[in-house]
mmCIF file as gemmi writes it, N, C-alpha and C atoms, coordinates in Angstrom:
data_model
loop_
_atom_site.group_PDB
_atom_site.id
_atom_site.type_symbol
_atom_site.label_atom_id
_atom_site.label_alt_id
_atom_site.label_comp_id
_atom_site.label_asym_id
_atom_site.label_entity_id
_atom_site.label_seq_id
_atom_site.pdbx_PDB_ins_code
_atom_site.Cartn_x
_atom_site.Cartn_y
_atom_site.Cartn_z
_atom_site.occupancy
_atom_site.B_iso_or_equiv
_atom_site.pdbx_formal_charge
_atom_site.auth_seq_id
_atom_site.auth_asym_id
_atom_site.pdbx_PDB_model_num
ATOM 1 N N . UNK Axp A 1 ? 107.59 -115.813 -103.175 1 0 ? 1 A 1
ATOM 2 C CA . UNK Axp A 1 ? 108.952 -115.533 -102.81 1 0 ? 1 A 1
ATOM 3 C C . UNK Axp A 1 ? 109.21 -116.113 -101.413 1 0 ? 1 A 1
ATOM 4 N N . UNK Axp A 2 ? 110.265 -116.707 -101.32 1 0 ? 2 A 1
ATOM 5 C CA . UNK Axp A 2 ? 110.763 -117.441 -99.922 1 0 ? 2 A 1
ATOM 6 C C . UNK Axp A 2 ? 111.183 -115.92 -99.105 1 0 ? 2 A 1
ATOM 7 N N . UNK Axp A 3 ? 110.677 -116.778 -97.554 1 0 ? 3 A 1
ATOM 8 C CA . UNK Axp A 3 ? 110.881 -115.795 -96.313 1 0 ? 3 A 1
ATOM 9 C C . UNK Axp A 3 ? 112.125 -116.357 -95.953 1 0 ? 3 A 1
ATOM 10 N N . UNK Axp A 4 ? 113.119 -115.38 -96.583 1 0 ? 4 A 1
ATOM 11 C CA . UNK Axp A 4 ? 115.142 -116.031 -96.569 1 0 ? 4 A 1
ATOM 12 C C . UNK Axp A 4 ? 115.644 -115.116 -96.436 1 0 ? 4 A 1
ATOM 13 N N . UNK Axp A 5 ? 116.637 -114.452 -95.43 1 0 ? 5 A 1
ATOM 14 C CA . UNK Axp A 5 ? 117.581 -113.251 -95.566 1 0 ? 5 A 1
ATOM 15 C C . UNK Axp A 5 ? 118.518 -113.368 -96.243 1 0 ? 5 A 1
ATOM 16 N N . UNK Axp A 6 ? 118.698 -112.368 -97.381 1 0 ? 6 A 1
ATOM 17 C CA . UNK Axp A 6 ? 119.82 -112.946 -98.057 1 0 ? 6 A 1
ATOM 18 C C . UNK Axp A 6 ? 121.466 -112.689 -97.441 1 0 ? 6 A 1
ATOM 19 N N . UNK Axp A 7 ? 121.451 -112.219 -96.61 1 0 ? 7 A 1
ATOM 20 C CA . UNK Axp A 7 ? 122.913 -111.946 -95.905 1 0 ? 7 A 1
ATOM 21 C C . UNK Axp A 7 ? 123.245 -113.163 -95.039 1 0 ? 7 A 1
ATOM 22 N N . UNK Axp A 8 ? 122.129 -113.371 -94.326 1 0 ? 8 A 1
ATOM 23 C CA . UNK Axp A 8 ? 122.075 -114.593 -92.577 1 0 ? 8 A 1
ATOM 24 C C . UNK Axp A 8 ? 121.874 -115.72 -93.431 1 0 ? 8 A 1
ATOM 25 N N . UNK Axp A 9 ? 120.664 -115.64 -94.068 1 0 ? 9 A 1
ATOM 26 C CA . UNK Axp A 9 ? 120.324 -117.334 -94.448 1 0 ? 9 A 1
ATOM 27 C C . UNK Axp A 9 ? 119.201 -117.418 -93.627 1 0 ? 9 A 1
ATOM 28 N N . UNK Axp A 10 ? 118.359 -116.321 -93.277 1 0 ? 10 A 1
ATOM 29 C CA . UNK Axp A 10 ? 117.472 -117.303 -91.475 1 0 ? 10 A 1
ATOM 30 C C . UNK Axp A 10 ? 116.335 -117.384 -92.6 1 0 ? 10 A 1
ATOM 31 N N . UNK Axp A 11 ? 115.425 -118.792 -92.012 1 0 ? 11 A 1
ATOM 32 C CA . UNK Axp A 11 ? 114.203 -119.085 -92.627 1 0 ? 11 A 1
ATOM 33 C C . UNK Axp A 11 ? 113.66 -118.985 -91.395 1 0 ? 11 A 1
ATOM 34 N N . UNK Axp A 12 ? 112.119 -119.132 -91.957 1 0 ? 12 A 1
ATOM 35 C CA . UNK Axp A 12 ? 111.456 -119.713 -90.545 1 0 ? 12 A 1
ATOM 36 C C . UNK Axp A 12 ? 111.453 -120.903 -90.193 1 0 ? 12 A 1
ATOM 37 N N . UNK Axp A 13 ? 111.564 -120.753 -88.82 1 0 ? 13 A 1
ATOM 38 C CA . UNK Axp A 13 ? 111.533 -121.812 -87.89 1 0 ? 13 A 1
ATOM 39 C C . UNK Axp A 13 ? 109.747 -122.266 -87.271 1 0 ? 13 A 1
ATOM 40 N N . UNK Axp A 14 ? 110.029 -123.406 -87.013 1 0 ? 14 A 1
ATOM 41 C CA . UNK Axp A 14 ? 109.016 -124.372 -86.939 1 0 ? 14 A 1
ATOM 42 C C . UNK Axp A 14 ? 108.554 -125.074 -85.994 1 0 ? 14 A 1
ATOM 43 N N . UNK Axp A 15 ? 107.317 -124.833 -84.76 1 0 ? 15 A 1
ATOM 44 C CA . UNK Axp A 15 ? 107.182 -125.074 -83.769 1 0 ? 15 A 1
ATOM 45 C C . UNK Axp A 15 ? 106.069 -125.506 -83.175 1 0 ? 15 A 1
ATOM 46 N N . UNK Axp A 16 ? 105.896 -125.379 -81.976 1 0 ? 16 A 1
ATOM 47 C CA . UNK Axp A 16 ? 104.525 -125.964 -81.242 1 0 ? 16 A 1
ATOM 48 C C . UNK Axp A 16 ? 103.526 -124.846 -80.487 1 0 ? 16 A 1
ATOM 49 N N . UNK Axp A 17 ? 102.66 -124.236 -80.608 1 0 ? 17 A 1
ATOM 50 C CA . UNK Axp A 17 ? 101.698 -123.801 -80.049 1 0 ? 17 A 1
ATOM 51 C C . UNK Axp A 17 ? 100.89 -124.448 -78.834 1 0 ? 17 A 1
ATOM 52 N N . UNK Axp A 18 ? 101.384 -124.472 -77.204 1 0 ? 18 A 1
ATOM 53 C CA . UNK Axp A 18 ? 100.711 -124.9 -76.697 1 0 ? 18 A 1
ATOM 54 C C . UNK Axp A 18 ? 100.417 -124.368 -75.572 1 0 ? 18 A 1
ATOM 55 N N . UNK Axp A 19 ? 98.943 -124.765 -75.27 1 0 ? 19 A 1
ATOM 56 C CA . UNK Axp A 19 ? 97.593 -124.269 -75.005 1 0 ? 19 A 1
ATOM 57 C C . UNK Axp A 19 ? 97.98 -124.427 -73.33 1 0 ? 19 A 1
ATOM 58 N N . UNK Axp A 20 ? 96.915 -123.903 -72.392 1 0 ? 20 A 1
ATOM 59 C CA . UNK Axp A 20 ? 96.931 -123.952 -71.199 1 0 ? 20 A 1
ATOM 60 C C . UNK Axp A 20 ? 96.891 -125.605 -70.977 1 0 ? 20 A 1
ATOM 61 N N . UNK Axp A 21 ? 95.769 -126.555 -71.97 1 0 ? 21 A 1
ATOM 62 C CA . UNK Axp A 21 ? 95.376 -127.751 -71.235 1 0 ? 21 A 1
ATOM 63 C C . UNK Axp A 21 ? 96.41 -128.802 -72.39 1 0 ? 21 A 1
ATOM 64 N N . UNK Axp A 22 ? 97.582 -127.881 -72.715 1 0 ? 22 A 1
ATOM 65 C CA . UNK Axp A 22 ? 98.62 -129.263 -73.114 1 0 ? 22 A 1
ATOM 66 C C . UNK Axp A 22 ? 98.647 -129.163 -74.516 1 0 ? 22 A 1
ATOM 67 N N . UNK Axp A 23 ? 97.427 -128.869 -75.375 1 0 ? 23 A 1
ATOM 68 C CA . UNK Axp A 23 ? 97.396 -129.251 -76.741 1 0 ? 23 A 1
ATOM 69 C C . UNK Axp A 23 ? 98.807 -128.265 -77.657 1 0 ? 23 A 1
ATOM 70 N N . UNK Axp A 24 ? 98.77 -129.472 -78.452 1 0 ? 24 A 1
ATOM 71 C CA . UNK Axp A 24 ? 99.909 -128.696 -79.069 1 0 ? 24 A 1
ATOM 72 C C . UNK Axp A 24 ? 99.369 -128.919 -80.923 1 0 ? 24 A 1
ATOM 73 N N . UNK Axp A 25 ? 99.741 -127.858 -81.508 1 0 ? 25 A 1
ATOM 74 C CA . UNK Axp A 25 ? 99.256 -127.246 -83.205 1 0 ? 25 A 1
ATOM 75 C C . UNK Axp A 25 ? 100.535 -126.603 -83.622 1 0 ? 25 A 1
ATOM 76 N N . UNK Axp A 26 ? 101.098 -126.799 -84.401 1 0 ? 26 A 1
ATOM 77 C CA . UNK Axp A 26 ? 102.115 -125.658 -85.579 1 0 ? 26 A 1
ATOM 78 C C . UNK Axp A 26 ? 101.709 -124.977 -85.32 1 0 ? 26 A 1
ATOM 79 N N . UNK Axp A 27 ? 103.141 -124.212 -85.408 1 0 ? 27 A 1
ATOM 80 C CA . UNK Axp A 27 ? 103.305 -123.117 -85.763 1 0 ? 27 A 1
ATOM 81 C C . UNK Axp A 27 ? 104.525 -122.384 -86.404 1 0 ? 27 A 1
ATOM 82 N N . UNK Axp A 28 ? 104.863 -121.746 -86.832 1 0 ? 28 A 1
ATOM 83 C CA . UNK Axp A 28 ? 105.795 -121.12 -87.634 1 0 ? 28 A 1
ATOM 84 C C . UNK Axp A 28 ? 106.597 -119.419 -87.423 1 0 ? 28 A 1
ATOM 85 N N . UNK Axp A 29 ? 107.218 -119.342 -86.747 1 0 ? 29 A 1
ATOM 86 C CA . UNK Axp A 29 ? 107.754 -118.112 -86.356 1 0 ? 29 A 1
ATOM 87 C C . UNK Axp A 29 ? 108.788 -117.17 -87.853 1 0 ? 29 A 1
ATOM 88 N N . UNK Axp A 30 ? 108.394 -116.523 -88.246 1 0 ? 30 A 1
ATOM 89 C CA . UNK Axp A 30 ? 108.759 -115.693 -89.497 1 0 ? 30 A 1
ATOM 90 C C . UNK Axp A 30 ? 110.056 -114.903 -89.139 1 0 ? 30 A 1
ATOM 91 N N . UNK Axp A 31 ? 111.089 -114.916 -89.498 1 0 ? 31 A 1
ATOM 92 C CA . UNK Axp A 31 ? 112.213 -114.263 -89.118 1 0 ? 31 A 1
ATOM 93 C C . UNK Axp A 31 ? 112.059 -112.322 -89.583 1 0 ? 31 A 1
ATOM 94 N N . UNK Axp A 32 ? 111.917 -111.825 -88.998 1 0 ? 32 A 1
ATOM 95 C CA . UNK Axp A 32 ? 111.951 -110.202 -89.459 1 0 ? 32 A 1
ATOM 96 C C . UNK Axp A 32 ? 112.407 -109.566 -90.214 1 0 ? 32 A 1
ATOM 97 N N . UNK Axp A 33 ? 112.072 -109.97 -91.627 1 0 ? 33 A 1
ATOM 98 C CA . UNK Axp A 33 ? 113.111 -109.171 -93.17 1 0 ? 33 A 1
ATOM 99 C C . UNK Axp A 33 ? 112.213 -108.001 -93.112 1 0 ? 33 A 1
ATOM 100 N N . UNK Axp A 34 ? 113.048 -107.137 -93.344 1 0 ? 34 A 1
ATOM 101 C CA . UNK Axp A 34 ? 112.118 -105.88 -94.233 1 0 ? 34 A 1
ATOM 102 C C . UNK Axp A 34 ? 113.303 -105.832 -95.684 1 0 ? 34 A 1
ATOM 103 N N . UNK Axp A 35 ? 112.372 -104.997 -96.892 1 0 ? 35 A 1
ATOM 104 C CA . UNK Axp A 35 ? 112.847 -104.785 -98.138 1 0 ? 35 A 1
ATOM 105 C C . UNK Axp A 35 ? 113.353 -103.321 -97.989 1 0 ? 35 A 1
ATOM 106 N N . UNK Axp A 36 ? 114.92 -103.489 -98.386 1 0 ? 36 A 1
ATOM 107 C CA . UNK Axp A 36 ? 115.306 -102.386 -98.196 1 0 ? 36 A 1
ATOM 108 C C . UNK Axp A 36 ? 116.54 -102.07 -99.651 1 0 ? 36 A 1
ATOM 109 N N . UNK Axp A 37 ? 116.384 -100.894 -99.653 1 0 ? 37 A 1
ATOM 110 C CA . UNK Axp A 37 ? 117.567 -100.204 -100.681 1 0 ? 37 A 1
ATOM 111 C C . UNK Axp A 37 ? 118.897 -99.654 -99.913 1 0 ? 37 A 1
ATOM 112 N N . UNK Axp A 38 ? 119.88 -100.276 -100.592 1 0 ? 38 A 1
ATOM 113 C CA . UNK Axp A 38 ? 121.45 -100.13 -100.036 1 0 ? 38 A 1
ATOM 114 C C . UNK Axp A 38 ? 121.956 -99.241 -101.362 1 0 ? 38 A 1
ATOM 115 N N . UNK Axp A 39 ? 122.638 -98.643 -100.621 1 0 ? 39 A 1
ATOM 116 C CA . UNK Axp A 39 ? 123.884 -97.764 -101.927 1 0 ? 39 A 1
ATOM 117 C C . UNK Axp A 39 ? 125.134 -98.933 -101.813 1 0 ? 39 A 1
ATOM 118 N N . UNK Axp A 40 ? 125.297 -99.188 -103.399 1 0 ? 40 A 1
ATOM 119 C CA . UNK Axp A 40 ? 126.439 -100.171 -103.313 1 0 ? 40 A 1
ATOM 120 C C . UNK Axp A 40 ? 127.605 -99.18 -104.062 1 0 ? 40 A 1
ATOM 121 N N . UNK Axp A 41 ? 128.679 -98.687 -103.082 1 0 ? 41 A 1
ATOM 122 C CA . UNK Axp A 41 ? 129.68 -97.817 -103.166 1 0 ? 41 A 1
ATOM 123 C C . UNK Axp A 41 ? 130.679 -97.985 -104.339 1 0 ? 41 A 1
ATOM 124 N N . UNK Axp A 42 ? 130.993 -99.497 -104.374 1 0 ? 42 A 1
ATOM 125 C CA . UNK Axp A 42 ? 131.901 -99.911 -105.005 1 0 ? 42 A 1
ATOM 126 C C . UNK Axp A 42 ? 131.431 -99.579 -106.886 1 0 ? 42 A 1
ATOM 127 N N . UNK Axp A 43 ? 129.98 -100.176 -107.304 1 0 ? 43 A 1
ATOM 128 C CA . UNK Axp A 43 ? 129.312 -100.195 -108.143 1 0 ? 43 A 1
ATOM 129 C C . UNK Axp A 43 ? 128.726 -98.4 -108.753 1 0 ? 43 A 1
ATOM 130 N N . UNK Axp A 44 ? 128.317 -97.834 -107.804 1 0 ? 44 A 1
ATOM 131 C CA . UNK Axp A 44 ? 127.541 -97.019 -107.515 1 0 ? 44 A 1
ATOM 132 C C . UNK Axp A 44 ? 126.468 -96.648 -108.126 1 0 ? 44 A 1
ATOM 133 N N . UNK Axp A 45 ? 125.677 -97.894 -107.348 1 0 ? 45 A 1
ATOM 134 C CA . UNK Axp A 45 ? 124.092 -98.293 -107.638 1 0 ? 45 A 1
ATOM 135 C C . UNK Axp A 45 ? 123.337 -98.248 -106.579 1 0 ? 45 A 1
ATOM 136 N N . UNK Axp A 46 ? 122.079 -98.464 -106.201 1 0 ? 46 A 1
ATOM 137 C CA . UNK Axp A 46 ? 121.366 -98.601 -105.507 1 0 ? 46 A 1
ATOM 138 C C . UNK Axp A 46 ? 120.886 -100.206 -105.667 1 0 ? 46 A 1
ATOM 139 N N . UNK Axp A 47 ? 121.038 -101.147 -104.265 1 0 ? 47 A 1
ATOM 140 C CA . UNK Axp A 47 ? 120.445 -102.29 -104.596 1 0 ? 47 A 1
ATOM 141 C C . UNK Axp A 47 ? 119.646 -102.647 -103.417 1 0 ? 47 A 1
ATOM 142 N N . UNK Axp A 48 ? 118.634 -103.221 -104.186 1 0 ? 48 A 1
ATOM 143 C CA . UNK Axp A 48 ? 116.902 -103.588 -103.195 1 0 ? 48 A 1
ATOM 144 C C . UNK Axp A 48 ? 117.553 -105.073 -102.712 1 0 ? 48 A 1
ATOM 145 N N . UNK Axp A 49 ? 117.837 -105.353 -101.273 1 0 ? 49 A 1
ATOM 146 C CA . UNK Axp A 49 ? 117.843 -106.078 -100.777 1 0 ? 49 A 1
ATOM 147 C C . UNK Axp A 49 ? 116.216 -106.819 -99.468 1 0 ? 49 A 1
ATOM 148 N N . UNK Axp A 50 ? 116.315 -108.26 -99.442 1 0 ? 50 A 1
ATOM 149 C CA . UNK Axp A 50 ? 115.09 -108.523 -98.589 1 0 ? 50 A 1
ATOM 150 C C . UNK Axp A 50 ? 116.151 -108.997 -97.487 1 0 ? 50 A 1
ATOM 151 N N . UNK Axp A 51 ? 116.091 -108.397 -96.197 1 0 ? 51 A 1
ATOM 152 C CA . UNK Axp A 51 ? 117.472 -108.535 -95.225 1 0 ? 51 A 1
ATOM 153 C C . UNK Axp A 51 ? 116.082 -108.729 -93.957 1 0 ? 51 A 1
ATOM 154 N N . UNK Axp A 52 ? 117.191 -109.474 -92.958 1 0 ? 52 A 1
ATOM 155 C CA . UNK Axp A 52 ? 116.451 -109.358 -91.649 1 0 ? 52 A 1
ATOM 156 C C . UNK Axp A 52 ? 116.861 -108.282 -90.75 1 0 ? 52 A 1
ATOM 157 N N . UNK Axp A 53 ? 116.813 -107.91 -89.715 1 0 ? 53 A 1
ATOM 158 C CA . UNK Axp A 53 ? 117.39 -106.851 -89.076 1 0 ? 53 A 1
ATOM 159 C C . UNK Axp A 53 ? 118.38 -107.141 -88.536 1 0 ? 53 A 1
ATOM 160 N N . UNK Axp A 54 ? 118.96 -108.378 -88.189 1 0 ? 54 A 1
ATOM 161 C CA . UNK Axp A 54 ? 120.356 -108.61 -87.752 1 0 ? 54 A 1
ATOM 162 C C . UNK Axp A 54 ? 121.34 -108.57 -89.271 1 0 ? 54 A 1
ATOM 163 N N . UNK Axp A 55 ? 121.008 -109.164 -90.15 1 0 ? 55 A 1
ATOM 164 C CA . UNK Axp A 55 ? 121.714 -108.37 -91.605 1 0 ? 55 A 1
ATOM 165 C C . UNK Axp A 55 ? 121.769 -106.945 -91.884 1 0 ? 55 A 1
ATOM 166 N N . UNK Axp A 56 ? 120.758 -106.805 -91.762 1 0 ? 56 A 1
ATOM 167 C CA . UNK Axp A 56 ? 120.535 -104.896 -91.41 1 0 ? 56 A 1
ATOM 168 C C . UNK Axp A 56 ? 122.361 -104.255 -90.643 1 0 ? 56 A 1
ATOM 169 N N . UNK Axp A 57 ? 122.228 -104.685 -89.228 1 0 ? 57 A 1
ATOM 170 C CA . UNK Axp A 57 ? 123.107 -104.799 -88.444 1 0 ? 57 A 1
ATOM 171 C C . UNK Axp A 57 ? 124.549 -104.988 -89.235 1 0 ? 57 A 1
ATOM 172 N N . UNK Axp A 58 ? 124.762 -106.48 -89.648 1 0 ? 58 A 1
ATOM 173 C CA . UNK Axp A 58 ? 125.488 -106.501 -90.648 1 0 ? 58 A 1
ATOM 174 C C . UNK Axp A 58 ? 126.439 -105.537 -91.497 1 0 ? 58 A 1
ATOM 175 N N . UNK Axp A 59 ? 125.375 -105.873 -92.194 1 0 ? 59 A 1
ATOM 176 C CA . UNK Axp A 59 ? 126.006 -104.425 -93.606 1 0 ? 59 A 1
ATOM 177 C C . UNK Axp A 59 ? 126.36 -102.889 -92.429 1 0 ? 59 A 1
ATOM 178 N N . UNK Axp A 60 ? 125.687 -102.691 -91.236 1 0 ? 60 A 1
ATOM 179 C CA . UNK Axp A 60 ? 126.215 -101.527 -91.54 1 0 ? 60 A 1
ATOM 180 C C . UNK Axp A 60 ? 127.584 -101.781 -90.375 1 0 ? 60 A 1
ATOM 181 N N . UNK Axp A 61 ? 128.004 -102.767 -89.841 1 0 ? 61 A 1
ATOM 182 C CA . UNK Axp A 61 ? 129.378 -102.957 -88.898 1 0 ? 61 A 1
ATOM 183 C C . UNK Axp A 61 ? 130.406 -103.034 -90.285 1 0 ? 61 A 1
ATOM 184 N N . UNK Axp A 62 ? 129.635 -104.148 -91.549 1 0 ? 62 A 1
ATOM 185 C CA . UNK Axp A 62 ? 130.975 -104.602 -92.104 1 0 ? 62 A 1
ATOM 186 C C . UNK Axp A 62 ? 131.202 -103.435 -92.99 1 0 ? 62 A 1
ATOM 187 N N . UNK Axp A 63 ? 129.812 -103.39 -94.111 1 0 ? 63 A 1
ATOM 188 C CA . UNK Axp A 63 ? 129.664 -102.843 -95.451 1 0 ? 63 A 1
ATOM 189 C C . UNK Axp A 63 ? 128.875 -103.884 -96.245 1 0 ? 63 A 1
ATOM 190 N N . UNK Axp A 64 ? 128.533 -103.47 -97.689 1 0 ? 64 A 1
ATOM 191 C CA . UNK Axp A 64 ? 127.312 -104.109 -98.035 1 0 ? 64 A 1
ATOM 192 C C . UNK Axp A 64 ? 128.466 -105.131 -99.411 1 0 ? 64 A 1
ATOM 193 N N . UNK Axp A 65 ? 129.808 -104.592 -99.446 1 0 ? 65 A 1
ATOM 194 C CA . UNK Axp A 65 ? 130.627 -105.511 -100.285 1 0 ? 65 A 1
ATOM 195 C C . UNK Axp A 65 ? 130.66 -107.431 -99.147 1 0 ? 65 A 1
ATOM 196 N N . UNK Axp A 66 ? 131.742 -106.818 -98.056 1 0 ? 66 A 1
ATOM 197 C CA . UNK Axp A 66 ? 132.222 -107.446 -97.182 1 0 ? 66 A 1
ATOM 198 C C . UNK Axp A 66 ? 130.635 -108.422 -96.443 1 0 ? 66 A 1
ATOM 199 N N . UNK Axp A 67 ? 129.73 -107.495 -96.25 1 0 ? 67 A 1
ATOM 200 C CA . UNK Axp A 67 ? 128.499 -108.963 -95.692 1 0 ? 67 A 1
ATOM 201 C C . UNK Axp A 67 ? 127.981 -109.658 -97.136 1 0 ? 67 A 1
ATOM 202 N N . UNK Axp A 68 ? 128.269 -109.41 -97.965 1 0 ? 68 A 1
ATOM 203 C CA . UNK Axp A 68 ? 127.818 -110.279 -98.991 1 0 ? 68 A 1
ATOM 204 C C . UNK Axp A 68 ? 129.279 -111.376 -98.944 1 0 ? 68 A 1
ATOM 205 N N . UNK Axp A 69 ? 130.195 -110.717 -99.377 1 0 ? 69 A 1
ATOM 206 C CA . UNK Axp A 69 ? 130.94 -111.799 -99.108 1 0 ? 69 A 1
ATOM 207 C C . UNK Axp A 69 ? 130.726 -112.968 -98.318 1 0 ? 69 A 1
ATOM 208 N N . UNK Axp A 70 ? 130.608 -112.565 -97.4 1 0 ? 70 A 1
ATOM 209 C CA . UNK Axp A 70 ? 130.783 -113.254 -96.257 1 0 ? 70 A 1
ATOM 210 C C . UNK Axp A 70 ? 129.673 -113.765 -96.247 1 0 ? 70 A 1
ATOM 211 N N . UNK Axp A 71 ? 128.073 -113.721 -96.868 1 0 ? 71 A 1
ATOM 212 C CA . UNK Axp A 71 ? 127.1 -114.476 -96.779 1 0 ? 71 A 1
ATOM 213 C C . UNK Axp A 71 ? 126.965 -115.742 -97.999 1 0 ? 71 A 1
ATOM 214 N N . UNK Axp A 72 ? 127.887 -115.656 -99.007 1 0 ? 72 A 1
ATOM 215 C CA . UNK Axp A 72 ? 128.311 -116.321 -100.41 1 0 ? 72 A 1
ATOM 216 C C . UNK Axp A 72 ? 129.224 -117.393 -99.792 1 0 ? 72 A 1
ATOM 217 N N . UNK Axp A 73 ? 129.684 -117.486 -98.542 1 0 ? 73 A 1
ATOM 218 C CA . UNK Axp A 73 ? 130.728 -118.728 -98.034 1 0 ? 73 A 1
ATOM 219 C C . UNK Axp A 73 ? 130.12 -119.766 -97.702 1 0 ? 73 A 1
């Protein structure tokens, strides 16, 4: 399963590891999803979303109708 928020869109990002004497190696910074269950009001279901914590954020300023919307544009 891809590391993708489904609200933001964030993947990981892709970078340089470097050392005291210069060297530089990949590396890969993982954006912070946790798997979480939303009550969807409109439906009135429970739905398992994989969100990052700024989606987290999200859903709870807009609602879990309105940040989907708005992540489908």
């Amino acid at each position: 399963m891809a590391r993708v928020c489904k609200i933001t869109g964030k993947k990981p990002l892709v970078g340089n590891n470097v050392s005291h004497s210069n060297r530089k190696t990949k590396m890969r910074q993982q954006p912070n999803l946790r798997t979480k269950r939303i009550f969807d009001e409109a439906k009135g279901v429970w739905v398992t979303l994989r969100v990052s914590a700024s989606g987290l954020r999200n859903i709870t300023k807009l609602g879990l109708r309105k940040a989907l919307a708005q992540a489908a544009k």
